[in-house]
C-alpha positions as CSV (number, residue, x, y, z in Angstrom):
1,X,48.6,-10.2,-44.7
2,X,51.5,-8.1,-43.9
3,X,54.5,-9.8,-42.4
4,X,57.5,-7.8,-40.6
5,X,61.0,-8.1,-40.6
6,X,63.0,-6.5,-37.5
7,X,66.2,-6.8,-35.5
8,X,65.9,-9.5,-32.7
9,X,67.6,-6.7,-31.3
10,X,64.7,-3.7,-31.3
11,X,62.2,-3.9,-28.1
12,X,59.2,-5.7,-28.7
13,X,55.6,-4.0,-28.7
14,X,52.6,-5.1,-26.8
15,X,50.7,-5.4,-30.5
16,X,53.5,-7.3,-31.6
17,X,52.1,-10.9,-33.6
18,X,53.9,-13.9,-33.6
19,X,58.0,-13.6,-33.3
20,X,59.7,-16.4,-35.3
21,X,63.8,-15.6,-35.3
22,X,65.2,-16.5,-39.0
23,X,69.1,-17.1,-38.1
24,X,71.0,-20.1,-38.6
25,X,73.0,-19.1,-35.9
26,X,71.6,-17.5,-32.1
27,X,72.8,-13.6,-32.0
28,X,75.4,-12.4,-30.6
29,X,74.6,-10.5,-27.0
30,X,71.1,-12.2,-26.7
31,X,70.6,-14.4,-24.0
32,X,68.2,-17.0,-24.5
33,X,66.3,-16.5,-21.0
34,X,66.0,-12.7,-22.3
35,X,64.9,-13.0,-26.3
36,X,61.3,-12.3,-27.3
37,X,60.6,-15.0,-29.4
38,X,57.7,-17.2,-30.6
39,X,59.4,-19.7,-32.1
40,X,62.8,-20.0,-33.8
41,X,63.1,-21.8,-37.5
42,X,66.8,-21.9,-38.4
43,X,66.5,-24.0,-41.0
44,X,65.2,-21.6,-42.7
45,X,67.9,-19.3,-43.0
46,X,70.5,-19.2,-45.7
47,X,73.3,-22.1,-46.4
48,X,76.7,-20.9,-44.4
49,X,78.2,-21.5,-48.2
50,X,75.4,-18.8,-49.4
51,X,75.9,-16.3,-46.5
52,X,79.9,-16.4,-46.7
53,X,79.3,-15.9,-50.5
54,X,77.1,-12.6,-49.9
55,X,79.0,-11.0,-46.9
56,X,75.8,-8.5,-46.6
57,X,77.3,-6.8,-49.7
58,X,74.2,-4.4,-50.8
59,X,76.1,-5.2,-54.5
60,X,75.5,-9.0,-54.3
61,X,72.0,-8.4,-53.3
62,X,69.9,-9.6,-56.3
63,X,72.3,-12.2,-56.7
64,X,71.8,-13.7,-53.2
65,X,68.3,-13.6,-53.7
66,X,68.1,-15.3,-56.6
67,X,70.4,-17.7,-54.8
68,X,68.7,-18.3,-51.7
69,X,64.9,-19.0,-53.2
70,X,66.6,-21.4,-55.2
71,X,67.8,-23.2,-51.6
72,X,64.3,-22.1,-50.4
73,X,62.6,-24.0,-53.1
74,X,60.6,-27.3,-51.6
75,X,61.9,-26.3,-48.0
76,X,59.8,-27.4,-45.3
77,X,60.4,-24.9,-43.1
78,X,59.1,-22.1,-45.6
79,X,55.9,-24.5,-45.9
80,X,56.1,-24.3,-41.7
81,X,56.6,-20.6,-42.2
82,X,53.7,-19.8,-45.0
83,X,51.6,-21.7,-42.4
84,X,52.0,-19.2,-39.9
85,X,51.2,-16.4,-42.2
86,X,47.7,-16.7,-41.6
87,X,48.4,-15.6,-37.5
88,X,47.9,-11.8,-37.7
89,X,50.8,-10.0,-37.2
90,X,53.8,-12.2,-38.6
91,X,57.5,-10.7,-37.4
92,X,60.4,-12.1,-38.4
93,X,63.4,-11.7,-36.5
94,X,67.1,-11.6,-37.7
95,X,70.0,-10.2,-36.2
96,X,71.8,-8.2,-39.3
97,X,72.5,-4.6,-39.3
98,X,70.4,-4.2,-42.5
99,X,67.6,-6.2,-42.6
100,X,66.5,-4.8,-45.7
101,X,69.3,-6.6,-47.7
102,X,69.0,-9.6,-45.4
103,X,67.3,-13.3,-45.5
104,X,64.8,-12.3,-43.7
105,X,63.6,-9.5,-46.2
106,X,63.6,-12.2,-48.9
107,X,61.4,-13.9,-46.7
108,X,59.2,-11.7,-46.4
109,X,58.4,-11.0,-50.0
110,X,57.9,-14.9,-50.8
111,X,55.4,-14.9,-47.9
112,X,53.7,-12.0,-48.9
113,X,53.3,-13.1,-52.3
């Protein structure tokens, strides 16, 4: 199973799988009415403590990761998430500029493990 990782921001495609948004918080310049979304499991997403820590610093990368797996660790909504793997087509949405030094991308590599 592959699972994706894009910006809430990018237009969605017609072969597009299930759309579950990642963020703690709703992004900026979306309207609710207007997101493409499947379903959206914030409690997912990384401790405000964690994400003020990291600042999206490429530098702090393997640090956050290490970080937030350990918050990840017995989370229910990973187990809610892992669940969903099995739909073909899993995207995960986030709003970050670089979503391959984000949550999400973490995310993705404990589901695809």
């Amino acid at each position: 199973m592959t699972v994706q990782v894009l910006r809430i921001y990018d237009a969605p495609e017609k072969s597009d799988g299930t759309r579950v948004l990642v963020d703690g918080v709703w992004p900026r310049g979306v309207r609710k009415q207007d997101a493409r979304y499947d379903e959206w499991v914030k409690d997912v997403a990384p401790s405000a403590e964690l994400r003020k820590w990291y600042g999206h610093d490429p530098d702090r990368f393997a640090e956050f990761r290490r970080r937030y797996r350990d918050e990840l660790d017995g989370s229910p909504a990973l187990d809610r998430l892992r669940e969903q793997v099995r739909d073909p087509g899993l995207i995960l949405l986030t709003a970050t500029r670089s979503p391959e030094y984000s949550h999400a991308e973490v995310l993705r590599e404990l589901l695809e493990q």
